[in-house]
C-alpha positions in Angstrom: 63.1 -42.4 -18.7 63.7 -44.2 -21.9 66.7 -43.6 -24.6 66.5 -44.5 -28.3 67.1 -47.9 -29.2 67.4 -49.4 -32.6 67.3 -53.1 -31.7 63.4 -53.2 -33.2 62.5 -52.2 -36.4 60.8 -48.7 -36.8 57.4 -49.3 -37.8 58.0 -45.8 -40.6 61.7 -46.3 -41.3 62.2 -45.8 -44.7 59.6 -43.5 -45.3 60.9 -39.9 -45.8 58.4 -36.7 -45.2 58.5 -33.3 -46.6 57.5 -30.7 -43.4 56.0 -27.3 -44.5 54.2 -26.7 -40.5 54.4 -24.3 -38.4 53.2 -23.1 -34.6 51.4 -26.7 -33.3 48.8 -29.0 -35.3 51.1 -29.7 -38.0 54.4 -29.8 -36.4 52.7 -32.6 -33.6 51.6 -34.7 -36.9 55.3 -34.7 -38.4 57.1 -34.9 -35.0 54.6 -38.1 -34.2 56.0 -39.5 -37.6 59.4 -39.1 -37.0 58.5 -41.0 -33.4 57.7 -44.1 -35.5 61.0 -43.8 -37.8 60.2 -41.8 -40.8 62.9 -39.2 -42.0 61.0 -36.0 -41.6 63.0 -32.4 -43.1 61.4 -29.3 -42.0 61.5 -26.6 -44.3 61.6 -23.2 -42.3 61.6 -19.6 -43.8 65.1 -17.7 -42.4 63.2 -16.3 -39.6 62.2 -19.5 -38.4 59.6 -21.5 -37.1 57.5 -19.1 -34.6 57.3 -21.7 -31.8 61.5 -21.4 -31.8 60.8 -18.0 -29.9 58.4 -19.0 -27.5 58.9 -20.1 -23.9 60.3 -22.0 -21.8 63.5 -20.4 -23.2 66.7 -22.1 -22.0 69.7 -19.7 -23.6 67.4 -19.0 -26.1 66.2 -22.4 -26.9 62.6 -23.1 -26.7 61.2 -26.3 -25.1 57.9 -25.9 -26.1 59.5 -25.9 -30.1 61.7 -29.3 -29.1 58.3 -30.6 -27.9 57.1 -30.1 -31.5 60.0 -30.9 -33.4 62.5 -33.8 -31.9 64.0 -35.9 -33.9 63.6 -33.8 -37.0 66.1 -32.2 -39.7 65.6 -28.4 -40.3 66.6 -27.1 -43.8 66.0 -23.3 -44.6 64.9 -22.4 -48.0 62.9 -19.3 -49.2 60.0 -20.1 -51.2 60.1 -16.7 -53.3 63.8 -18.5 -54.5 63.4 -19.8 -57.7 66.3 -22.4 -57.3 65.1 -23.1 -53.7 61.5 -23.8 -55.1 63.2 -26.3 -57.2 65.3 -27.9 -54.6 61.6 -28.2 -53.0 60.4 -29.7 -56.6 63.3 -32.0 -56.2 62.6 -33.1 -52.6 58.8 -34.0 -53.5 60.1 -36.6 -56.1 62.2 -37.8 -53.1 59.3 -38.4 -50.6 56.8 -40.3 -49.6 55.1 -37.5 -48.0 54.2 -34.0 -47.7 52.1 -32.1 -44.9 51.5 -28.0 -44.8 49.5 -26.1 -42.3 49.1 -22.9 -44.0 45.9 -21.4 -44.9 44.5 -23.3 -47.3 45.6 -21.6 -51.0 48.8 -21.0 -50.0 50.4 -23.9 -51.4 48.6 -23.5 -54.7 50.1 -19.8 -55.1 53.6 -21.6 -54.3 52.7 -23.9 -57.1 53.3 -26.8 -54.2 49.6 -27.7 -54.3 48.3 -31.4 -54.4 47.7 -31.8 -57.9 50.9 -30.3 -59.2 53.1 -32.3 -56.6 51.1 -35.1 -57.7 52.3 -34.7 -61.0 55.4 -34.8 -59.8 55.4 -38.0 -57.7 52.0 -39.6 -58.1 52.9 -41.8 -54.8 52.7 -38.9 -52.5 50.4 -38.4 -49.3 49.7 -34.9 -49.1 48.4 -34.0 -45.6 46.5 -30.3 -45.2 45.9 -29.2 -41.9 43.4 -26.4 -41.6 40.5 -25.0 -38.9 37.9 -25.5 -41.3 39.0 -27.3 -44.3 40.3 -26.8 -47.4 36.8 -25.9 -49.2 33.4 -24.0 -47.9 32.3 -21.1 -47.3 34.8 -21.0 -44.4 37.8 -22.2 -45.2 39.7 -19.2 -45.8 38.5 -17.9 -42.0 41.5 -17.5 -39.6 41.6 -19.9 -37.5 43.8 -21.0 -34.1 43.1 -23.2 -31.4 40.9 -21.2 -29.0 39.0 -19.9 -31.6 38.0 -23.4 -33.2 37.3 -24.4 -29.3 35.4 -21.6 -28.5 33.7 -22.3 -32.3 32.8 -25.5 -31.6 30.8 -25.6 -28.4 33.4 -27.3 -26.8 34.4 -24.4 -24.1 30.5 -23.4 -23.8 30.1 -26.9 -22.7 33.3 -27.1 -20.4 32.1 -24.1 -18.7 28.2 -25.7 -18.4 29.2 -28.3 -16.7 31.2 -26.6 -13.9 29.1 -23.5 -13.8 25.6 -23.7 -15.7 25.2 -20.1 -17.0 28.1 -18.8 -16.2 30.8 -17.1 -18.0 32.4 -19.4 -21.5 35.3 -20.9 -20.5 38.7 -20.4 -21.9 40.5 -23.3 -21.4 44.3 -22.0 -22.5 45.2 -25.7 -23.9 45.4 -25.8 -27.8 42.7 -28.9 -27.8 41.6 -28.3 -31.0 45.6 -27.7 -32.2 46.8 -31.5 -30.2 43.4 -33.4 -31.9 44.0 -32.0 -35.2 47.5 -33.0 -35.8 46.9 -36.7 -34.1 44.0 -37.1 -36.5 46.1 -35.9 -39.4 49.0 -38.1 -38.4 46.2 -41.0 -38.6 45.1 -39.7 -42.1 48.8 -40.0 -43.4 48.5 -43.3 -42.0 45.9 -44.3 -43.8 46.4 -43.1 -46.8 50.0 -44.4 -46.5 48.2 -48.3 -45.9 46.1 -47.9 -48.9 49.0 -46.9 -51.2 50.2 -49.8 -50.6 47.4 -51.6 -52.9 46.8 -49.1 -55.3 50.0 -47.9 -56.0 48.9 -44.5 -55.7 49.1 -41.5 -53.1 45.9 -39.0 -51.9 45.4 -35.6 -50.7 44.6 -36.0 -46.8 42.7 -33.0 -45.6 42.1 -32.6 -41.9 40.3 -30.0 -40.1 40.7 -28.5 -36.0 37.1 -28.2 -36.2 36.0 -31.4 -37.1 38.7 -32.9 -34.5 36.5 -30.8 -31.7 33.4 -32.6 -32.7 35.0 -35.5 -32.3 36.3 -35.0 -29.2 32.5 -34.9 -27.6 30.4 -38.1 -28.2 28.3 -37.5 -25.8 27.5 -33.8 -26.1 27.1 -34.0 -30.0 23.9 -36.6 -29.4 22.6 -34.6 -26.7 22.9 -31.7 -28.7 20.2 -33.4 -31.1 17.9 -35.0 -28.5 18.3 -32.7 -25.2 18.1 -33.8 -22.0 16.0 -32.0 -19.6 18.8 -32.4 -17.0 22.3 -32.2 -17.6 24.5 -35.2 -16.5 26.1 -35.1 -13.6 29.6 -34.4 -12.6 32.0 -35.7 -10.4 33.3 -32.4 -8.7 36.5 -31.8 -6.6 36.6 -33.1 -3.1 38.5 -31.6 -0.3 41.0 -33.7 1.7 42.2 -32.1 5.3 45.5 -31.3 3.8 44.5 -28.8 1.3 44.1 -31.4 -1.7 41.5 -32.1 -3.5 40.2 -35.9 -4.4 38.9 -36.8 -8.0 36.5 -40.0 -7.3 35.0 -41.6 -10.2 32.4 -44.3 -9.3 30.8 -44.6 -12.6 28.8 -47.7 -12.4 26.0 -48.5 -9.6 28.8 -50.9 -8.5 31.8 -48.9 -7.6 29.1 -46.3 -6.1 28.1 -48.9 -3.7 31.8 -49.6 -3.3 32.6 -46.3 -2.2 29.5 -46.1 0.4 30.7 -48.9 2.2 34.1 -48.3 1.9 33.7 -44.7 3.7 31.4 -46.4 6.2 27.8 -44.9 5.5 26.2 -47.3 7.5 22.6 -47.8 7.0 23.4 -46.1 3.2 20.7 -49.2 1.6 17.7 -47.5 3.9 18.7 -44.0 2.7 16.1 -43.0 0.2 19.1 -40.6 -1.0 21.4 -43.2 -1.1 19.6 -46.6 -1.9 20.1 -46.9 -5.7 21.7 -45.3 -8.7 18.2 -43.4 -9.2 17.9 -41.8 -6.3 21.7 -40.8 -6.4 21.1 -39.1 -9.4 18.2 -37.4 -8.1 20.0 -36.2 -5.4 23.9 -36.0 -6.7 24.7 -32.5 -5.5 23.7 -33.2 -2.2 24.9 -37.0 -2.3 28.8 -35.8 -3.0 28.3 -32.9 -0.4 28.2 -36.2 2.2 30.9 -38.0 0.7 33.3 -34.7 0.1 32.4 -34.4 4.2 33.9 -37.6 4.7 37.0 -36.8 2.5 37.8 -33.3 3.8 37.9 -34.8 7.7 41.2 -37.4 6.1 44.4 -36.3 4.2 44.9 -37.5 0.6 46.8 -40.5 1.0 44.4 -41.7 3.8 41.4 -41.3 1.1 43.4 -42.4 -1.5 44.4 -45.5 0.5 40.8 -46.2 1.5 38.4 -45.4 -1.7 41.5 -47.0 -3.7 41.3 -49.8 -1.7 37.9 -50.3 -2.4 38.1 -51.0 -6.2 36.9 -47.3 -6.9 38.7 -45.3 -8.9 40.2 -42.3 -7.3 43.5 -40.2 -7.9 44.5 -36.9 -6.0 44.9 -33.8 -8.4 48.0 -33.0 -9.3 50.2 -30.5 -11.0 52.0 -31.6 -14.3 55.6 -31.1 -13.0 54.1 -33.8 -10.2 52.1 -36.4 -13.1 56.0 -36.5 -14.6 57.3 -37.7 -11.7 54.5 -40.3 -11.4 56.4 -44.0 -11.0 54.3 -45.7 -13.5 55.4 -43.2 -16.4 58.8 -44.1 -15.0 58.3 -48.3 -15.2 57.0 -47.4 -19.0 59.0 -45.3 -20.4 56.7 -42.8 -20.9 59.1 -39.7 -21.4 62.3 -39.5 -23.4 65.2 -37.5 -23.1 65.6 -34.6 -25.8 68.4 -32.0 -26.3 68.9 -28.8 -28.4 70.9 -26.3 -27.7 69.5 -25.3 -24.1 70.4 -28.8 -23.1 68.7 -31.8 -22.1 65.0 -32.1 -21.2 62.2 -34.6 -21.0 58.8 -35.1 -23.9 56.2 -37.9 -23.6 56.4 -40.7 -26.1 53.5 -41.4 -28.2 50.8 -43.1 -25.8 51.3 -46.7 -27.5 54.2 -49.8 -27.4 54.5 -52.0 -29.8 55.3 -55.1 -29.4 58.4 -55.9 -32.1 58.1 -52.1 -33.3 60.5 -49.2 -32.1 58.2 -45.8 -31.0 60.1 -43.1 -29.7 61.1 -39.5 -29.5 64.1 -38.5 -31.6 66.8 -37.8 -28.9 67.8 -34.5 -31.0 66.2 -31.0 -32.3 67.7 -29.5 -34.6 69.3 -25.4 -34.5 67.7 -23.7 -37.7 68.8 -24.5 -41.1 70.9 -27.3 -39.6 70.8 -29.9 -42.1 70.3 -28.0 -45.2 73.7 -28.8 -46.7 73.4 -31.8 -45.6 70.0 -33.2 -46.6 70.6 -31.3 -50.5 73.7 -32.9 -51.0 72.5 -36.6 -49.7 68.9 -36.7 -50.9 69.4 -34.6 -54.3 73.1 -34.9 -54.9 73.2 -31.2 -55.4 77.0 -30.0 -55.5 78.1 -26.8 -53.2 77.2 -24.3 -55.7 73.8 -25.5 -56.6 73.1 -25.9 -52.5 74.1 -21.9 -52.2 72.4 -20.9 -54.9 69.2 -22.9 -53.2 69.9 -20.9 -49.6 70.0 -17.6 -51.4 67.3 -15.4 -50.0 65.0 -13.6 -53.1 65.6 -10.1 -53.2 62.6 -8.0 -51.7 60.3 -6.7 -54.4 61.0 -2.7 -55.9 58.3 -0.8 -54.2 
């Protein structure tokens, strides 16, 4: 596992961000840039961040939300506050970037919009992060992960190819949720790059559902010029001690690989077998022979074997056993985090740089931790104006 090291230069330090996310999208986008240096501060209502109440709960503290959130400061301010609005107004001048998740007009009634933050720092990235965008006809349409997944054609095409016809799929990983905030995180990028030659900041605007269609090359071409079969699919093969075996012999190459490696003698003669045409021809029946062969030899004799070969092949595994993988170990793939539940373990980002520091923030913050803090140090407010700020607005007469 790696710890935080400041001997390299963070590739964001300096740049400070202004975090109005909640739930996942957004908060992965501002976590990744606080994995590359930049000072992000959460603002959170007094109830907090939903995600803080979701499990894995350790004495109350959420994982998942440390996942989301590492290396972050969390200030608490209520938007309905008049003088916490302007301690919001005063941050904005402060920062080099803004990013919100909420349904798109929400920031406008706020007055915390684009254009009038704009006017307030003309320098500013401001990052949206929405299901369907911020205009069109559906851009005020609810929207979580499963629904932009399901929207999308993604999970009627998951389920296709494992079970043509069968029931849609419902994969229960936020896809659409992890793609949206990595393509907003590259937006901020971006726009962050050009700013640099024309002085001036932009409105990113980043959509779930356009990071779906993104996520299937293939299937978005084929959707145009159909197929009259679908492509086929490398299935799960049994091994004799209950594994299974994922073998992934793309090319005509590492096909022929694997035949001789397993020992199909003759395999050149068989009309099933000969070339990669008549493999496709005959796939189904093709990996019945080869998951034969696997299910009569325990995974680390297959793995050993096919491996062995030059063919790619991995056993399936379970998360809990991926993170114990010794390559993640040799790169430093996970870092240690700790809230209040204590210490526990979140991938880096999936990139090293070679004289640039990338890497989780070693500590999430309780709620409303750093408001004093980040008030007084990036505003210069004195005590009174900072509890005057925290105040929560009285509920409206009925």
């Amino acid at each position: 596992m790696s710890d935080f090291s400041s001997a390299r230069p963070r590739p964001l330090a300096g740049v400070r961000v202004l975090d109005f996310t909640i739930m996942l999208a957004g908060p992965y986008a501002t976590r990744y840039l606080a994995d590359l240096g930049a000072e992000v501060i959460k603002v959170e209502a007094a109830e907090g961040d939903y995600i803080r109440s979701r499990a894995p709960l350790r004495d109350g503290h959420s994982a998942y939300f440390s996942h989301l959130n590492a290396g972050k400061q969390s200030v608490v301010l209520d938007l309905k506050n008049p003088a916490a609005l302007d301690a919001i107004k005063g941050l904005v001048e402060k920062c080099d970037v803004v990013v919100e998740n909420f349904r798109p007009g929400v920031m406008k009634r706020l007055g915390l919009d684009y254009e009038s933050l704009s006017a307030l720092n003309p320098r500013l990235v401001m990052c949206s992060i929405s299901g369907f965008g911020q205009t069109g006809p559906d851009a005020l349409r609810p929207a979580y992960a499963q629904i932009v997944q399901a929207g999308s054609g993604y999970e009627l095409a998951f389920a296709g190819y494992q079970n043509e016809g069968g029931c849609p799929a419902n994969t229960a990983i936020f896809i659409a949720d992890v793609l949206g905030g990595t393509y907003a995180f590259a937006g901020v990028l971006a726009a962050l790059n050009q700013r640099h030659a024309t002085g001036r900041g932009q409105h990113v605007d980043a959509t779930l559902i356009e990071s779906m269609l993104n996520l299937m090359p293939y299937e978005v071409q084929e959707a145009q010029f159909p197929e009259p079969k679908r492509r086929p699919v490398y299935p799960p093969l049994p091994t004799s001690d209950g594994g299974y075996l994922m073998i992934a012999a793309v090319s005509p190459k590492n096909f022929e690989a694997l035949l001789d490696a397993i020992g199909f003698d003759g395999w050149r003669d068989d009309s099933t077998l000969r070339n990669d045409a008549a493999r496709q021809k005959h796939w189904a029946a093709v990996m019945a022979r080869v998951g034969a062969w696997t299910a009569r030899r325990d995974t680390a004799e297959n793995e050993r074997i096919i491996g062995g070969a030059g063919v790619p092949v991995t056993a399936y595994r379970t998360v809990r056993q991926a993170l114990d993988e010794t390559q993640l170990v040799h790169r430093g793939s996970l870092a240690r985090a700790s809230d209040g539940g204590g210490e526990h373990l979140i991938p880096n980002l999936p990139f090293r740089l070679s004289d640039g520091e990338v890497q989780v923030g070693s500590h999430t913050p309780a709620l409303g931790e750093n408001t004093d803090a980040v008030l007084s140090r990036v505003l210069g407010w004195s005590a009174a104006q900072i509890e005057r700020a925290k105040a929560v607005a009285a509920a409206p007469k009925a």
